[in-house]
N, C-alpha and C positions, 0 to 999 in steps of 0.2 A: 355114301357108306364108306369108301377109300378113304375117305377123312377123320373119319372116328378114333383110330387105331395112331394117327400123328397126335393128332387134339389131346389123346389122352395122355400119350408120353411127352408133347409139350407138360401139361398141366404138371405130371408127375417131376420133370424136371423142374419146373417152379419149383414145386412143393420140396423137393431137394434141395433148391439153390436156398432157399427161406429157412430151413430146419438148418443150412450152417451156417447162413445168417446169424439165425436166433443163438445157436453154440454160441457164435463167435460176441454177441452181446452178452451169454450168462458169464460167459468167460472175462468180459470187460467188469460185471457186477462184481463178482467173486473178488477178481483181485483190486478193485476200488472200496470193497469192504474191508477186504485184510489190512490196504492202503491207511484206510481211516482209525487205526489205532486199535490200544486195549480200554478207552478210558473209563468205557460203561462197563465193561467187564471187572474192576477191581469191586469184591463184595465186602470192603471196610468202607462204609455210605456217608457213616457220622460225620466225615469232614464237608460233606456235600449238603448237608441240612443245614434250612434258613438260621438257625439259634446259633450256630458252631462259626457261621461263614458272618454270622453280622455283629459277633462277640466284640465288645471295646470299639465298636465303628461310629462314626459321626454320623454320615449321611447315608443309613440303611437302603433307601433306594436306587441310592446310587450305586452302590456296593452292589446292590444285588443285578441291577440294569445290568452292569460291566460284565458281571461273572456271567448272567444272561447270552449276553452276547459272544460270548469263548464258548461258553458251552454247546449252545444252537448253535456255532459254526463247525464245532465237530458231530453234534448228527446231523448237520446235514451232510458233510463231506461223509462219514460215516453210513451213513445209513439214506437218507432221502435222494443222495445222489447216485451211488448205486442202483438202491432199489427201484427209483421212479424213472429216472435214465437210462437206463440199459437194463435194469433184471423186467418190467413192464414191457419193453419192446420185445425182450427176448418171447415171452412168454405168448404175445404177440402172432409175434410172426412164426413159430411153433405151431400154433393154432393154425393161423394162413395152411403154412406147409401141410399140416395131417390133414386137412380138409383138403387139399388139391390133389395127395396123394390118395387118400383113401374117399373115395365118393360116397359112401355111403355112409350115415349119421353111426356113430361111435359112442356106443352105450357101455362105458365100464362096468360100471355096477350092475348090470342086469340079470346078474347070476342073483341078485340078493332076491329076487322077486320067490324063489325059490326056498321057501323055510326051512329046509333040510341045510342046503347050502347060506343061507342066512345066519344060523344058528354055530355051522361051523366055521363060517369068517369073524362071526362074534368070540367064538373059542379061540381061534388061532391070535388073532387080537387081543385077548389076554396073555395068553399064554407068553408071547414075545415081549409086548411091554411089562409084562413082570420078571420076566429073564434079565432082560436090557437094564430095568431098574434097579434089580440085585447087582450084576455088573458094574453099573456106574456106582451103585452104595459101598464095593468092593473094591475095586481097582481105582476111582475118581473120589471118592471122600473117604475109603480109608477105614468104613464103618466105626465111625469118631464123630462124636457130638462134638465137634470145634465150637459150636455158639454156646451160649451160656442159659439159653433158654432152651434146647434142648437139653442140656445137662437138667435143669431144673425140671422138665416133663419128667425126664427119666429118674429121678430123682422120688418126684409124688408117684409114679408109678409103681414103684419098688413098695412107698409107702401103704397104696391100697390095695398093692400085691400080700400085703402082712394084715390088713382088715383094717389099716389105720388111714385116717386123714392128718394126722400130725404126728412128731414123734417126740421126745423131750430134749431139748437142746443140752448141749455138754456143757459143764461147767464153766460161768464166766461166757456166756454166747455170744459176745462183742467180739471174741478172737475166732469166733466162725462163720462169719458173713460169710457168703456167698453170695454170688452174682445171681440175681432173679431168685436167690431162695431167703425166706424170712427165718430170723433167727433172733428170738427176743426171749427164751423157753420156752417156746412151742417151736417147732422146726420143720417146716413146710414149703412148698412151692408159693411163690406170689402170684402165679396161673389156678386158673378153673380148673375143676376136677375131672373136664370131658373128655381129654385129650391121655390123659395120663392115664385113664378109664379103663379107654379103646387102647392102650397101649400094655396094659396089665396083662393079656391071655399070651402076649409075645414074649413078656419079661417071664414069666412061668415056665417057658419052656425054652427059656434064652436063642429066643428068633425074634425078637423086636423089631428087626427091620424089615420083615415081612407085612407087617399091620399095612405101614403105609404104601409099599409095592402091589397090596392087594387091594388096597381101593382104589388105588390111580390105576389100574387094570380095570377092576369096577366101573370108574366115573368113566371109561372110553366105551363099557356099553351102554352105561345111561345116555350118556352124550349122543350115541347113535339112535337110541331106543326114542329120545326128546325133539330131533331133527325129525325122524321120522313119524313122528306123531304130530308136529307142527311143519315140515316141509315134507320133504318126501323122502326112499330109502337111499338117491343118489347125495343129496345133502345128507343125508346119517353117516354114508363113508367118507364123503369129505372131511365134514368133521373131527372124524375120528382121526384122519391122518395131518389135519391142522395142529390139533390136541399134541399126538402122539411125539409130534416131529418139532414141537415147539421146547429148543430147550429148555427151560425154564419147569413145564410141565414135568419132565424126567429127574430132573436135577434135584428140586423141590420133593420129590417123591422118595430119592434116594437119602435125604433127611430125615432127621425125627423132630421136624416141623409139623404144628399142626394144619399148615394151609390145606395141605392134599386133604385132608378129611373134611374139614371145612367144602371145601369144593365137592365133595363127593356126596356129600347133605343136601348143600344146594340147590345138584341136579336133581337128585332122588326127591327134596321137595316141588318143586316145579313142574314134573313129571309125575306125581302126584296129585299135584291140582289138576292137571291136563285132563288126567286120567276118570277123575271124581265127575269132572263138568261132561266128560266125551259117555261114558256108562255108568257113572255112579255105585261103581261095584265097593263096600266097605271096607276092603282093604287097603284101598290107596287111599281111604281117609285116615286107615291108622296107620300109615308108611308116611304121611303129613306128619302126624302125630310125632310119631317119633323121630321123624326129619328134623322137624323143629327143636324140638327136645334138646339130639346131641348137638345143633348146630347152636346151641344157646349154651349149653355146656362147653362144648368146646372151644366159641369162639364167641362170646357174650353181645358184643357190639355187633357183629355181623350178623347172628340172630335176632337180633333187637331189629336193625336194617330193613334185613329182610321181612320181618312180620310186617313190618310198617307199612313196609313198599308193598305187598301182595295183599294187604286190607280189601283197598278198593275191589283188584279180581274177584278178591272170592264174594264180595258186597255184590259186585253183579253180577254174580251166578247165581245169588241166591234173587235178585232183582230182577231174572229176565227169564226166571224157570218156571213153568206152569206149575209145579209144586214145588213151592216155596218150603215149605215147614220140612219137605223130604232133605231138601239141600243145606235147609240150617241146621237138621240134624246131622247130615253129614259133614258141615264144620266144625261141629264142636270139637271133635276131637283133636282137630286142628288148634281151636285157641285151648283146650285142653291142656294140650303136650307143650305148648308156650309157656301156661300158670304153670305147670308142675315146674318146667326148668327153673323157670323162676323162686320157685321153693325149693328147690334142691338148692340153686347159687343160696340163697338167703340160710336156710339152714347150715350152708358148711359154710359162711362165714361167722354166723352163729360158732360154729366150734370152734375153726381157726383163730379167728381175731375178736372174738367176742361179744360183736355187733353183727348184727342181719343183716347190716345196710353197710356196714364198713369192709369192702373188697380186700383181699390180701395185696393185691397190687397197688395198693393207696395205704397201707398197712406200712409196706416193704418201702416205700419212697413218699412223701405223703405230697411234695411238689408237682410231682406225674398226674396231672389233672387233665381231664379233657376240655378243651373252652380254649376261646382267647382269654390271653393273662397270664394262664398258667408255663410256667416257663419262659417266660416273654414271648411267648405266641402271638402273631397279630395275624389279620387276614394277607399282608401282603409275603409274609412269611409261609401263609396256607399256599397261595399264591404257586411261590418259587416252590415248594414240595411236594406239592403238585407238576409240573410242568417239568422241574428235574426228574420225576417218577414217569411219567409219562413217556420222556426222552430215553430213559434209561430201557423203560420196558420193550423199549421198540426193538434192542439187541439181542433181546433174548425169548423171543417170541416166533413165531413161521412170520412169512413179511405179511402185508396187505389186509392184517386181519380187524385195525382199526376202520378203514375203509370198505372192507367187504361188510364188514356191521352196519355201517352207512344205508348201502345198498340193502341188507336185511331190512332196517327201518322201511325202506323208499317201497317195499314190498303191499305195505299198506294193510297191515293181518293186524288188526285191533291186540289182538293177545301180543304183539310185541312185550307191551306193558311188564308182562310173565316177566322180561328181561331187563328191559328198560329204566324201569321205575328202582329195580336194587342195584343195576349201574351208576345210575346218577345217586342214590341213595348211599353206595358204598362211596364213592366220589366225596358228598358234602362232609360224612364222616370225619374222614380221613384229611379235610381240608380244614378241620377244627383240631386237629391233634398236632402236636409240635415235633414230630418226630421223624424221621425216616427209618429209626433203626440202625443200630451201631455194625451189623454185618447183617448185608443184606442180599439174597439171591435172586437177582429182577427187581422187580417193587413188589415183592412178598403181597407187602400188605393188600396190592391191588389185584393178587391172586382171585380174586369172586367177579371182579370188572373181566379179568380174562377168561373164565371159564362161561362164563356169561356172553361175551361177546361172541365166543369159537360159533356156536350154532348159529346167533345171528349172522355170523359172515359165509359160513356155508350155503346156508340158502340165499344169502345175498348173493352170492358166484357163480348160483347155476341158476338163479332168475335171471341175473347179467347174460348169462351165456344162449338164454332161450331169448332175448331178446336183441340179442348182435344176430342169432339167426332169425330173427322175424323181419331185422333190417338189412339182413344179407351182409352183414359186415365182415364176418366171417365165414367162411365155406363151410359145411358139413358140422361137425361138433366137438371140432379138437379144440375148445379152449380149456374145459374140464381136464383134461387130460397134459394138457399145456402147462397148464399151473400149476399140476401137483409133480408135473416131473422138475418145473425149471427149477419153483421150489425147493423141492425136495434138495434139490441137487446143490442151490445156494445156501443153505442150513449145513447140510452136511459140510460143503468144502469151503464157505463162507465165513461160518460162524465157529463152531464145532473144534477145528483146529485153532482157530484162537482161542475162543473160551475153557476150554477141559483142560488145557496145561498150567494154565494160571491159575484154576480153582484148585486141582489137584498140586502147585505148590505151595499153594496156601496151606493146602490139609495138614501135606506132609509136613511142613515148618512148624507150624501150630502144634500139631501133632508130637513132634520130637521133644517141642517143649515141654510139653502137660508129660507125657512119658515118663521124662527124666526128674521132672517135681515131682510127680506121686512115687518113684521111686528113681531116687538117685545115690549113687554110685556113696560104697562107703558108710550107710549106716549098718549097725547090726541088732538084733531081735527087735521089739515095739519101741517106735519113735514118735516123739512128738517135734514137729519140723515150724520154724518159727518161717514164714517168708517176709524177708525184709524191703525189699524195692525189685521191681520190675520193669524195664524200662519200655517206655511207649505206652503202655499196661497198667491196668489196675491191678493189685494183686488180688482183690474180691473174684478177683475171673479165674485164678489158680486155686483157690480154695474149695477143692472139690473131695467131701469126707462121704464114705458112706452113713445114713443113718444110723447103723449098727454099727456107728464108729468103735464100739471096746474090742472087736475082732477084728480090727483096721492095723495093718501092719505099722504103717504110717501115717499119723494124724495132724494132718496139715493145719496151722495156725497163723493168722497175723500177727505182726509183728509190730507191739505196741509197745507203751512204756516200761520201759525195763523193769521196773518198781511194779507192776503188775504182769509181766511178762515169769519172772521170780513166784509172784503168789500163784501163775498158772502152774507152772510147773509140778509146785507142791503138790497139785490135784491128782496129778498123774504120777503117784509114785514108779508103777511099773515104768514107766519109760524113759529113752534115753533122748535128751534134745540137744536140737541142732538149729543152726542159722542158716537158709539159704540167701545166698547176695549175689548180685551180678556182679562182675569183674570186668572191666570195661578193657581191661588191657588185654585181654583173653576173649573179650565181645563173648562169653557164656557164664553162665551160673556157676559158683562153688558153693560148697557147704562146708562146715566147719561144726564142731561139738559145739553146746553152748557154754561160755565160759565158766566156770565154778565160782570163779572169783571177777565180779565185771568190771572193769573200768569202765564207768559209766562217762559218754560223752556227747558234747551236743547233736553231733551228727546221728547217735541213737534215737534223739528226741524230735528231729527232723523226719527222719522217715516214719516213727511215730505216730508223729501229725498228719502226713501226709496220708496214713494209711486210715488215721480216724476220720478225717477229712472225704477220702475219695470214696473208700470201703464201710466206714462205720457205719457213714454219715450223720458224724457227732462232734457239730461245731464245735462245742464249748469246751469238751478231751482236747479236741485238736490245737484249739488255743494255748492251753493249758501245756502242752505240750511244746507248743512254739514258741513260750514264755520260759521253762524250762531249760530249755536251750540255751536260750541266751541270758540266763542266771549263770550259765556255765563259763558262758564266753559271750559279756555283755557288751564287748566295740567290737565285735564280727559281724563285718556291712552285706554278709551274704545271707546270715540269720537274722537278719533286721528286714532286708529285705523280703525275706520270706512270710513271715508276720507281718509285714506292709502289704504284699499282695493279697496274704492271707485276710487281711479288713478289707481289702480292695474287692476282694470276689463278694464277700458275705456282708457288703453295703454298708460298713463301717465306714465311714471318707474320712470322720474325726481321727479315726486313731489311727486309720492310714496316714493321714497327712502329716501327724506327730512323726512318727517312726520313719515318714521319707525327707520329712523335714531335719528330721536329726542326722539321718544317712548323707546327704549335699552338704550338711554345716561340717562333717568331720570327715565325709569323703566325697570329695567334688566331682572325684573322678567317676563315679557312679553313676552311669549314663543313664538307665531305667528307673531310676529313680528320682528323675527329672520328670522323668516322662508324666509317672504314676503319681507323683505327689500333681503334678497338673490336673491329670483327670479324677485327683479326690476331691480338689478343689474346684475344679468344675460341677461335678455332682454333688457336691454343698450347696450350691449357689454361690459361689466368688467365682463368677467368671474372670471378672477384670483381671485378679489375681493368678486364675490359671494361665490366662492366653499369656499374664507377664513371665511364669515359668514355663510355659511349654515353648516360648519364645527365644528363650534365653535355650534350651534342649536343643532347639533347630541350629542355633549358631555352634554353639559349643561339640554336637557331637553330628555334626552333616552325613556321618556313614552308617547311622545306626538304623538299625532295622523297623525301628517304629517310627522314623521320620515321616512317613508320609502320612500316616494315621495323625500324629502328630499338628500337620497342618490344616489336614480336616478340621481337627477337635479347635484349630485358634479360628476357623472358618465359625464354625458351628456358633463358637460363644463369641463369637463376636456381632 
């Protein structure tokens, strides 16, 4: 009996020495994360996609292997070493300690058994992540659509806030491109109309960024309500606090992105089927119904995905139910509210673009295709966009959550599938599309892979945990408890402090720019503002008009060929126009009236081109323009060169080769145009002839930045 009373305060002293053990291991995680850089954390993606990284390369898998290997070496130092090294142990030995300290099993969530008190942690949980959301959408983005596809939601919202789904484009609509919005005389979003939909009741009463704060408060009860209907209520708070604490969940929410919505369909469909097969009660067939519905509205391909993937489920519920005909009645409503979407997408592109079958987003860019091909998409390019996205997500997520999914699978619940089957389904998607996304926050796109896996990993962590105590591996039941605190505590002082200052100087940057373009300094009454070049930037991404552009103070325009820049004007007698340009000696933007009288000069006809080119996207202007130029100033080897690369991009080689041919015979010294009249003649077919001028490049300019490229390309065709 005398022994009980040491035994226990030994025990308890382990359990001490192991809990600052485990500190002293979060403490090694934390600062080996900070250690490992911001490099996942920059949300400009586009230079990190297969198309951008293997542009003008010889030997794409080579290129891609190398950059492979820098990459994986920073998450791992980043992230896998950290987290599997020292934040795993921490967490660990945590456990150890609470079990040696507290003898008796440790049931967090036990209050939830309790409906009264159920229902109020369900409340308080909203209530916070919608606080915290508005906060971050406030103080960390600035409440500023910085993407261009936000601008374009907001945009069709405003439009079927007015009863329209298009509006009529201004005068001459080539000088009002906008980024992601079509503009041919009709004027519209190049997105679906579900998004912009659910975002209408916000723009009415200018609280927009409430929509999305209110469904990611939402999705953390479905997310609970879904765990606990397929695990139990201890996996439903997990969950919620994996969800909750994953930045990217918040971040994302605090946009006027459509992911959050997207996500919040998902679960309410899933949780729906659950519910249909568990009591067959009608309602959660038409809570399917229209799951499906806005999930196909709002996010076309991922509702597409999704029906696919859950065929089979609902095939065997209606396959394994002693009343079959009861249960295929209650699907219908299911493929119901799929065909209606489907006629809702078909009829508004009926209006917008003319055809049923013709998308605005293939309207707006008509190269933007899904497949290999399109864009020189291949599989080993799916490959890297994959695998880059993957890497990426793992920074901006709670840790362990692709692994705890593992263990959810290893669980052995048939209905996995529920999850399963639209992971891998979002996955092959998205492995087909050439894109990552020119700003991007996580891997956006693989937002339904993550809100899909949170439950499975939840119940993967507290099956793990009942089965370290069936093998004694653990003492008592502090690993639950272990993980959400070590966690918690590595997100917060891990992640959090790197990522939120770099997001938010992106906002504010971004931010000050667009500001000072829709209104800068020095105009007086209605203007119409030509923008001439941007640097790093398309100007397409500045051209941001209201639809009800005639009451627009300020009406932003591209800046095209002067000779039709003139006939714009005329349009707009009221107003007084202006140029803006960058000043490179001042590294900011001026403006300046528009001349009265122009000297018109090649350099007008260069950024021109350049903006028919990146913004119109109207080759044969841009040409035209490039041609223009140099009638002005026909031996200027800088605008020669321009209209060289200009056939270079747009798979002319012939008349590239002219023009870089004639640049070497009267200026030798023109290093890049060594380069480039090689690789026009390489992609002619005359190798022999390239590798002899990409050969002669190598000797002649040994410091030039495309040398190495360079030796590839005499590798390649040789």
């Amino acid at each position: 009996m005398s022994d009980q009373p040491t035994n226990d305060k030994k025990s308890r002293l382990t359990g001490f020495l192991l809990i600052v053990l485990s500190v002293s291991f979060l403490v090694l995680s934390v600062c080996f994360r900070r250690a490992g850089g911001t490099f996942f954390y920059n949300i400009h993606t586009y230079v990190f996609s297969a198309n951008y990284l293997t542009y003008d390369v010889a030997h794409i898998s080579r290129q891609l292997t190398a950059l492979f290997r820098h990459i994986f070496t920073i998450y791992l130092k980043g992230y896998v070493f950290p987290v599997f090294i020292f934040l795993l142990p921490a967490i660990y030995l945590a456990g150890m300690g609470i079990g040696k300290i507290v003898k008796k099993n440790i049931s967090l969530f036990s209050f939830l058994e309790d409906k009264r008190k159920e229902k109020l942690f369900l409340l308080i949980v909203c209530l916070i992540s919608f606080v915290v959301i508005i906060v971050v959408h406030f103080l960390v983005l600035l409440d500023f659509p910085l993407v261009s596809d936000e601008y374009s939601y907001i945009f069709e919202a405003d439009l079927i806030k007015s009863g329209k789904i298009y509006a009529d484009s201004p005068p001459m609509p080539q000088f009002f491109k906008c980024a992601n919005i079509v503009s041919d005389g009709k004027w519209y979003s190049k997105y679906t109309i579900g998004w912009p939909l659910l975002m209408m009741p916000g723009r009415l009463l200018s609280l927009t960024f409430v929509i999305n704060a209110l469904l990611a408060a939402l999705s953390l009860v479905l997310i609970y309500l879904l765990c606990k209907e397929f695990f139990d209520r201890q996996s439903g708070a997990l969950a919620v606090i994996i969800l909750f604490f994953s930045p990217l969940f918040f971040l994302l929410a605090g946009t006027y992105f459509p992911h959050t919505a997207s996500g919040f369909f998902i679960l309410l469909l899933i949780l729906s089927l659950l519910r249909i097969e568990k009591d067959g009660d009608w309602k959660y067939s038409f809570l399917s119904a229209i799951s499906i519905l806005f999930l196909l509205l709002v996010r076309p391909s991922e509702g597409g995905v999704l029906f696919m993937s859950l065929l089979p489920y609902i095939g065997y519920i209606i396959f394994k139910s002693r009343d079959r005909k009861e249960k295929l009645l209650k699907a219908i409503p299911f493929l119901a509210g799929f065909g209606l979407g489907i006629l809702i997408l078909l009829f508004v592109n009926r209006i917008q673009t003319g055809e049923p079958f013709l998308f605005a987003f293939v309207k707006y860019r008509s190269i933007e295709k899904w497949g290999f091909g399109s864009v020189r998409h291949t599989p080993l390019k799916g490959l890297w966009n994959f695998a880059y996205s993957s890497m990426r997500q793992s920074f901006w997520l709670f840790p362990f959550i692709g692994i705890g999914a593992i263990f959810g699978i290893l669980r052995k619940r048939w209905k996995s599938v529920l999850f399963l089957f639209p992971i891998i389904g979002i996955i092959v998607f998205y492995f087909f599309y050439y894109s990552l996304g020119n700003l991007e926050f996580g891997a956006r796109y693989y937002y339904p892979v993550f809100i899909l896996a949170v439950p499975l990993c939840a119940g993967g962590l507290t099956w793990l945990e009942g089965k370290f105590r069936k093998k004694r591996w653990l003492p008592g039941s502090g690993f639950v408890p272990s993980f959400i605190v070590c966690c918690v505590l590595f997100v917060l002082t891990g992640i959090l402090p790197a990522l939120i200052p770099l997001i938010h100087r992106d906002y504010k940057t971004n931010k000050r720019v667009m500001k000072w373009i829709k209104n800068p300094p020095g105009t007086t009454g209605k203007s119409l503002i030509f923008i001439r070049d941007v640097p790093d930037m398309m100007t397409r991404v500045l051209t941001r008009n209201n639809w009800k552009y005639e009451n627009q103070e300020n009406l932003l325009a591209l800046y095209l060929m002067p000779e039709e820049n003139r006939e714009l004007i005329k349009k707009f007698p009221g107003r007084k126009p202006y140029i803006i340009y960058f000043d490179y000696e001042k590294k900011w933007f001026s403006i300046s009236p528009y001349p009265e009288k122009e000297d018109v000069n090649a350099a007008d006809y260069i950024y021109a081109a350049i903006n028919y080119k990146k913004s119109v996207f109207d080759e044969k202007k841009a040409e035209r323009a490039f041609l223009k130029a140099l009638e002005i100033e026909p031996e200027n080897a800088s605008i020669k060169f321009n209209l060289g690369f200009f056939y270079f991009e747009t798979r002319q080689y012939d008349r590239g080769e002219k023009i870089f041919g004639d640049i070497i015979k009267k200026h030798p010294g023109y290093a890049d145009a060594y380069y480039y009249l090689g690789r026009c003649l390489g992609e002619s077919g005359k190798q022999k002839e390239a590798m002899e001028i990409l050969m002669v490049f190598i000797r002649k300019f040994p410091g030039s930045s495309h040398l190495d490229k360079a030796r590839d390309w005499v590798i390649y065709y040789r």
